[in-house]
N, C-alpha and C positions, 0 to 999 in steps of 0.2 A: 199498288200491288196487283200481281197478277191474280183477276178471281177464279176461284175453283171450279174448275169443269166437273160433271159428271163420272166421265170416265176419269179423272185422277185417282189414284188411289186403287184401282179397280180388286187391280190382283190381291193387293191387302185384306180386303173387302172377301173377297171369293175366298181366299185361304183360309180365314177366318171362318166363313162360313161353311167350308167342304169339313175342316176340324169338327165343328160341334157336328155337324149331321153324322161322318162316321162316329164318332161315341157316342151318340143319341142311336146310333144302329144298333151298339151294342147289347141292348135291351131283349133285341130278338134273337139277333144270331149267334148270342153263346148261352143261350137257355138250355140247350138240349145236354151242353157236359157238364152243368149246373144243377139238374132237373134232382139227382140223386140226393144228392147233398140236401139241399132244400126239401125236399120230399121227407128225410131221415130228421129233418131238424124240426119241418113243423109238426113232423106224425100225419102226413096227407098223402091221398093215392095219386098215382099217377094221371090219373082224370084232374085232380082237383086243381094239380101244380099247370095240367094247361089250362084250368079255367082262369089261373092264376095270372096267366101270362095274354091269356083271350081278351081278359076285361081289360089288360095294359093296349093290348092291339082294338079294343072296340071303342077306348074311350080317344084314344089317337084319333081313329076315322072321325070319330062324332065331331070332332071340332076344327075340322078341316075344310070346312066352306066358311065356318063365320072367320078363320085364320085367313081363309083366302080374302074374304071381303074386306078383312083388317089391313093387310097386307097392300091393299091398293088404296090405301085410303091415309094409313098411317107411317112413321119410320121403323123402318125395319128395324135399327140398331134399339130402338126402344121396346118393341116387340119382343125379341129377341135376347135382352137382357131380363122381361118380364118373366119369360119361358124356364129361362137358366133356374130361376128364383124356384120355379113352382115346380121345376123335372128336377133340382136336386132335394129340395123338399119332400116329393113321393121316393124318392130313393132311400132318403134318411127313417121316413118313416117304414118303409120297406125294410129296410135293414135289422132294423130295431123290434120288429113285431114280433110277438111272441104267441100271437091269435089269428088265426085262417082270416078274421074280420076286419083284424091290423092290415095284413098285408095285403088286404082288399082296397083298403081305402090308401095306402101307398102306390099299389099299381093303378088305382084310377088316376092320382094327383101326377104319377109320372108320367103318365099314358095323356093325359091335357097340357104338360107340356113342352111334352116330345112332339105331339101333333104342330109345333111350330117352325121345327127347324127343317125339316122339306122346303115348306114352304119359302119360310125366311129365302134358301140357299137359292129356291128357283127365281123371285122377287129380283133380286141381286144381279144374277147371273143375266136376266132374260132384259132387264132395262141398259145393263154397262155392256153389254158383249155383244158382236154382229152375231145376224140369225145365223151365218154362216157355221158361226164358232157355237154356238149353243148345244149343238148335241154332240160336239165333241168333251167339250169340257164336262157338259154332266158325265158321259162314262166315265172319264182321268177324276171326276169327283167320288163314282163310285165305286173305280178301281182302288183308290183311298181307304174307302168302307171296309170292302171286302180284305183288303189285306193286312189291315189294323185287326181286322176280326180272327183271323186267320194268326195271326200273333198272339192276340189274347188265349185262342184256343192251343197254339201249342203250349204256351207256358203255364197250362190251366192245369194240367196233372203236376207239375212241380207246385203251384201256388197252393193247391189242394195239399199232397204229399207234407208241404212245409210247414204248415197249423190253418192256414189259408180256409175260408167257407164261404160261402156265398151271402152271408153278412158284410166282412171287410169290401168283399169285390163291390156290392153296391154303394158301399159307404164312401168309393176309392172314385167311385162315376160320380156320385153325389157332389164329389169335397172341387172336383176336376170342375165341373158345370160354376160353381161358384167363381173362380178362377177367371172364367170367359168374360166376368161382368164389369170390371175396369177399364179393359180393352176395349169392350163395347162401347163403355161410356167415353173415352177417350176418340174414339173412331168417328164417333156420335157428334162431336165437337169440332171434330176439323174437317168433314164432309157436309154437303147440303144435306139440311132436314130432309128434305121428301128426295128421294132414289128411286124409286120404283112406281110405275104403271104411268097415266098419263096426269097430267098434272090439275084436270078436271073431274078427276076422280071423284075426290070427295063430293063434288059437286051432284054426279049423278043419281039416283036411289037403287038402295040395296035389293027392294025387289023387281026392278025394272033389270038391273043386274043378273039377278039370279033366273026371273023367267026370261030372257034372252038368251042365256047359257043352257038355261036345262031344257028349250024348245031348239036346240041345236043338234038335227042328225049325229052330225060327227062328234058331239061329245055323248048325246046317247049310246051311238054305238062303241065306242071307245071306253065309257062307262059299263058296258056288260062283258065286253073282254077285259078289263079290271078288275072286277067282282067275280068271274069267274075262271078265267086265264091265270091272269096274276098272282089272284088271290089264293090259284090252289095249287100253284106250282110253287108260291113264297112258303106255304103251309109244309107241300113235300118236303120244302128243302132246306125247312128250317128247323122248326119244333118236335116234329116227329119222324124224322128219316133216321135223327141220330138212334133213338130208339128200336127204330123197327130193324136198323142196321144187326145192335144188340142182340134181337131178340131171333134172329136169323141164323145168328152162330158166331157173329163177329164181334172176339173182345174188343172191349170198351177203345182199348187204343186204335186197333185197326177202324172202327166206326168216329173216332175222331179225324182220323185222314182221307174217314169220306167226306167228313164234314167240309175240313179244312179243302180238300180237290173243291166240292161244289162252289164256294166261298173263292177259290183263284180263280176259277175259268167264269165266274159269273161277273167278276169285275173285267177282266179279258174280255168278256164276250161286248160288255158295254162301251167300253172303251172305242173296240175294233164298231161295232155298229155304228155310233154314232161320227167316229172318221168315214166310213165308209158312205154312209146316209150323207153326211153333209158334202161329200165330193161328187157322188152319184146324184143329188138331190131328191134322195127317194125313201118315202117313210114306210109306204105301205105294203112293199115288196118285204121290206124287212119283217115286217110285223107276220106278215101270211108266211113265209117259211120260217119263221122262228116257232111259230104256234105250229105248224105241221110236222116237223122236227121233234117238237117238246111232246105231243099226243102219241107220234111213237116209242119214243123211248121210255115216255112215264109208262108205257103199255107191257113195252119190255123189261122194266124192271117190277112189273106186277106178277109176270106171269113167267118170268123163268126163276126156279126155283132153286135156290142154294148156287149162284154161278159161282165161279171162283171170283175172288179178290181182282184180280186183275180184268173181269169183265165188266163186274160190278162198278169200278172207278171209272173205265173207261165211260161206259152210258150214262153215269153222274156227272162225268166232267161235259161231253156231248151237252144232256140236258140242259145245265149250265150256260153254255153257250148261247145256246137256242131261245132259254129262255129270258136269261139277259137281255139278248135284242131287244127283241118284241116288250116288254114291259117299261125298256129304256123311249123306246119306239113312243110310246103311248104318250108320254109327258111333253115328247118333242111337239106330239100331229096336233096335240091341242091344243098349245101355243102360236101354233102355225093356222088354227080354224077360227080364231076369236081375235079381235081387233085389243092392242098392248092393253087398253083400263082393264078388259075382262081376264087377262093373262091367268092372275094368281087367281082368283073368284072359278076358272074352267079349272083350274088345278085343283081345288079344293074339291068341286066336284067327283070330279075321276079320283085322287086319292083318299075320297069318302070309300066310294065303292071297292078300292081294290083292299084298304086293311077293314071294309065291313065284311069283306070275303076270306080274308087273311085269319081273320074272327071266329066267322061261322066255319072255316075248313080246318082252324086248329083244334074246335071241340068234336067235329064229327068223328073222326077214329077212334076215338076216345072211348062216345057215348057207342058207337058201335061195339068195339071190344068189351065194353064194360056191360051187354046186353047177358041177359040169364037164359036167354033161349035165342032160338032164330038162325037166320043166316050165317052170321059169325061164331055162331056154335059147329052149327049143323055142319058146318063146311068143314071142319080143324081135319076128318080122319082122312081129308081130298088133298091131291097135291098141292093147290092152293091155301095155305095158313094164315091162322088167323089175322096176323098182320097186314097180311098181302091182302086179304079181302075188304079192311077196313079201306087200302088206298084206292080201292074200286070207284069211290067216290070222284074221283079227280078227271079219267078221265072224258066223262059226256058235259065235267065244263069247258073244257079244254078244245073241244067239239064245236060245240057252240059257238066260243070264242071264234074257233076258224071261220066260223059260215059269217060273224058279225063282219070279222075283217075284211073280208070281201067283198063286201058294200063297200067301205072307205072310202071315202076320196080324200087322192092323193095331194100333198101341201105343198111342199119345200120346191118341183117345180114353178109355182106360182109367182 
């Protein structure tokens, strides 16, 4: 009998794991037409429900290097099946809470093991698929994301309307994740044990690993455009844009179709970059006008006030784009800067930094509006409102970002 190659099975393998990571997305990006409901059921403010959502995004980053260093070490499919266990477990307990303390200790257990399936998918993808094909299949992965999410959120007002809460909805992501774990284990059985990284892996030590990676320019700097690029442009356009949509003058519906624009053109945008990037062979051109594109237009949607409906989607869907790139950008350049053992281990790294940013930028608006004096007071009777002043924060990371990326050196030539 003919023995089994690596790449057989590939696509199985990758569908599989594009599946869990868009419903493992779900987590973030339909919080904001959820926020109410949840808000109303636990009796908690609006600050608390994204603290709610913060500690599911802080506990993700937190275990996203020793995921990485797992990930080059052990099988993915075993991994992977561990995760399923433990993200629908935080969901059930989630679901079921009827305590601010409950539903704490739900989004930590979800948020450890959600932190898996990035990883899993890029493990996967980056050992069976030429470099060539790599950063196109992650956009086609995460145009997947985005438009599963995007689904979710139109039929979010009929599932609400029909007795539907944001109870069932967790408990329905919960019941799905259990589902993944046969497969797994089946998959698991008729593919080679170890898939992913170099096959001396285990062999080498985890902190010869870790100080080789984090003493590496390019994932330093690749790591500060994540925590603060990324992280606050994921922030804008996830947890609190639906909100500040709201609080601008647009019902709830029209702010769900800015939701839903952001969520198409940002799978579009990754999609189209990563075709573009792997034909052109060029990572860092993307990254530097995606970050200069996204600095204006987060600028313009801070400071023009009350635009119509149709200007407002346009600069949303823009940003999108823009932003897409460049964060799709970042996964590719560090895969391209570190020799395959260190692949997932530089991954963990940078997607430490980008949801510890992710984190830190969904409680800032927050703690800002929720201030009893100051800035965000002082400012309300000035054309800029309050809202608009909270998002002030985003962009001089966005800034930054720019000036890192242009250090970069570029990879995919190489």
């Amino acid at each position: 009998m003919k023995p089994v190659e690596p790449t057989d099975h590939r696509w199985l393998l990758w569908g599989l794991a594009t599946a869990m990571l868009a419903l493992q997305n779900l987590e973030v990006l339909t919080v904001g037409s959820l926020s109410g409901n949840l808000g109303n059921s636990l009796q908690i403010s609006p600050s608390q429900v994204g603290g709610l959502f913060g500690i599911y995004t802080l506990c993700y980053a937190l275990t996203q290097i020793p995921v990485g260093l797992a990930f080059a070490r052990y099988s993915p499919n075993k991994l992977l099946a561990l995760a399923c266990i433990v993200f629908a477990a935080g969901n059930f307990i989630f679901a079921t809470s009827n305590t601010l303390s409950i539903a704490y200790i739900g989004r930590m257990l979800a948020g450890v093991g959600g932190g898996f399936f990035f990883l899993g998918y890029f493990a996967i993808t980056a050992s069976r698929f030429d470099a060539l094909q790599f950063a196109t299949l992650l956009g086609v992965s995460q145009l997947a994301k985005f438009l599963l999410a995007m689904g979710v959120l139109a039929m979010m007002p009929v599932f609400l309307d029909s007795g539907g809460n944001w109870r069932v909805y967790f408990n329905i992501v919960g019941a799905i994740f259990l589902l993944f774990i046969p497969i797994l284990v089946l998959t698991g059985r008729a593919l080679p044990e170890k898939d992913s990284g170099d096959v001396n892996s285990s062999k080498t030590s985890i902190w010869d690993d870790l100080k080789t990676v984090c003493k590496n320019p390019q994932i330093i700097r690749t790591s500060i455009i994540g925590f603060l690029g990324a992280g606050g442009v994921m922030a804008f356009g996830g947890l609190w844009y639906l909100p500040f949509a709201e609080s601008s003058g647009f019902p709830p519906l029209q702010a769900d179709r800015l939701d839903s624009v952001l969520m198409l053109f940002m799978g579009l945008g990754t999609t189209a970059a990563g075709w573009i990037s792997d034909r052109l062979r060029r990572r860092k051109t993307i990254i530097v006008v995606g970050l200069t594109i996204s600095l204006i237009v987060t600028l313009a949607l801070i400071l023009i006030v009350k635009p119509p409906l149709w200007i407002e989607t346009g600069l949303v869907a823009i940003l999108a784009v823009a932003s897409a790139s460049f964060i799709a950008m970042l996964y590719v350049m560090i895969k391209e800067s570190v020799p395959a053992r260190l692949a997932t281990t530089a991954g963990g790294v940078v997607n430490t930094t980008i949801y510890a940013g992710l984190a830190l930028q969904q409680y800032l608006p927050g703690w800002i509006l929720s201030l009893e004096s100051g800035p965000a007071r002082g400012i309300a009777h000035t054309p800029i409102i309050d809202y608009q002043w909270a998002l002030i924060i985003y962009p001089p990371g966005i800034l930054i970002s720019l000036l890192a990326a242009l250090k970069l050196r570029e990879t995919a030539r190489q």
